[in-house]
C-alpha positions, -999 to +999 in steps of 0.1 A: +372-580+146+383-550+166+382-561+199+404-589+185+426-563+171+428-540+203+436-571+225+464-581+204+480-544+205+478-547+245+490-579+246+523-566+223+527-534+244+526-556+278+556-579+265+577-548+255+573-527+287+576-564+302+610-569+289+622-536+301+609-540+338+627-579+340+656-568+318+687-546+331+678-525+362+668-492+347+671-462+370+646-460+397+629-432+383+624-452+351+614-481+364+583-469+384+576-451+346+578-486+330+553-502+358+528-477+359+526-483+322+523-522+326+496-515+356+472-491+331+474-517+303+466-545+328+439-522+332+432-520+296+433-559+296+405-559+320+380-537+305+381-548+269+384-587+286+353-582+300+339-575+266+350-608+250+326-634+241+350-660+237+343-665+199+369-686+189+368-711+218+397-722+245+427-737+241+445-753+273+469-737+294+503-744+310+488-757+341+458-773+325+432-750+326+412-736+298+421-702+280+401-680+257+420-678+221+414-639+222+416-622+255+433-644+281+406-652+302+404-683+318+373-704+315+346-706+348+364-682+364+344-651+377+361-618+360+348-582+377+364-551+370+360-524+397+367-489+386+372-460+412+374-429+416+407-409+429+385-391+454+354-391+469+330-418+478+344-454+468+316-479+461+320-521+458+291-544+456+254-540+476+253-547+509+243-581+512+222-603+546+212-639+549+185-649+517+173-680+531+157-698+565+173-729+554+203-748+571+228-757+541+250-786+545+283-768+545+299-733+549+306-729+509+273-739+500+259-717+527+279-685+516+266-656+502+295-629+502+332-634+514+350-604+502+384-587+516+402-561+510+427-533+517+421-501+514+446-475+525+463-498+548+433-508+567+421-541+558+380-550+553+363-584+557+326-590+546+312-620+551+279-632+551+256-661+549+229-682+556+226-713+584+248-739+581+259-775+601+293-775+612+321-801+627+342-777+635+342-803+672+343-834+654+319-852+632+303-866+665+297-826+676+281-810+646+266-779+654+241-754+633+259-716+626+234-688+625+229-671+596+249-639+597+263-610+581+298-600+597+322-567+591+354-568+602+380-541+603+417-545+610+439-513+618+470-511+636+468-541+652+431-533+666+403-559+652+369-547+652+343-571+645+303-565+638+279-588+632+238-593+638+242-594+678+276-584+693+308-557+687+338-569+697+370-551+695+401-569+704+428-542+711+458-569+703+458-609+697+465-635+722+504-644+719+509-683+721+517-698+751+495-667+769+469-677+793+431-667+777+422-633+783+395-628+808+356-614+803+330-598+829+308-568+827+318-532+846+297-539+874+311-569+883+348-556+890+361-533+918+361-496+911+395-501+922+401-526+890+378-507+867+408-475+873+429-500+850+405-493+821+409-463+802+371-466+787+347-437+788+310-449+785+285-426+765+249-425+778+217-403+775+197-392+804+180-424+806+216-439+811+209-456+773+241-468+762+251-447+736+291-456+727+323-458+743+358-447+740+388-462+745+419-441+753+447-461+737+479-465+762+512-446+747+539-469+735+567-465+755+599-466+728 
């Protein structure tokens, strides 16, 4: 079988260059040569992995679990291989929203999509799914969680959240011990207090809201 055959080649190559990357220090140089070899036949792994069909059946692993004879893959677990480009648009998945009216017992059984990730040194969160009962207050306070779909963005130390109904950016997180941060809308502080609030409001003739912008204060070094 070839796919047997091509499996067995990668798995060779990814013990030699292995042995050279936990072997004697090579020169730096060198040894980011040696992992960008083991990181493209990892890659190689992947793709002709996700071609197996697990012919010759499982055998059990170190920790227990079950292994496929041929490509390495463990058994029930959920391989998907994302391939992107080096420019240009990068797309992952569909976007996903609530499937279902119902209120599901728990959050795992209630989940649709919780996918993270980190792209360029900003890090994504996805997560949605439908109603479910939660004790997050004790079994004596359940309480039903909308159905949702949320997007979160983290970025130098700013955490912007969007979901069905609110935005909320938080600009750094509470330190412990702090007192909780307070809440109210512009018209019910002082203009004298509002001064403290480098925010610019964005509004059409109608005063719609539009946007906002928020002038980040300079870090003093």
């Amino acid at each position: 079988m070839q796919l047997k055959r091509d499996l067995k080649q990668i798995f060779r190559a990814l013990d030699f260059v292995g042995k050279h990357l936990n072997g004697r220090r090579p020169p730096k140089a060198t040894q980011q040569l040696y992992f960008d070899v083991y990181q493209a036949l990892g890659l190689a792994w992947e793709f002709l992995g996700l071609q197996c069909k697990h012919w010759d059946g499982y055998k059990c692993g170190r920790d227990g679990k079950q292994v496929c004879r041929i490509c390495g893959k463990i058994k029930g677990v959920q391989e998907r291989l994302f391939l992107l480009t080096d420019s240009g648009m990068k797309r992952i998945g569909r976007r996903a929203a609530p499937t279902s009216k119902k209120t599901f017992a728990n959050k795992s059984k209630a989940q649709i999509v919780h996918d993270q990730m980190v792209f360029h040194g900003a890090f994504v969160d996805v997560d949605v799914h439908n109603s479910y009962k939660s004790s997050l207050f004790g079994k004596d306070h359940e309480i039903t969680v909308a159905a949702d779909r949320t997007v979160t963005l983290k970025e130098s130390g700013i955490k912007c959240s969007v979901d069905e109904h609110v935005i909320d950016l938080k600009i750094e997180e509470r330190q412990k011990g702090q007192k909780p941060p307070y809440g109210g809308f512009p018209w019910e502080l002082s203009k004298e207090k509002l001064k403290h609030f480098p925010v610019i409001f964005r509004f059409d003739d109608n005063y719609r809201f539009l946007g906002l912008t928020i002038i980040r204060p300079v870090k003093k070094l």
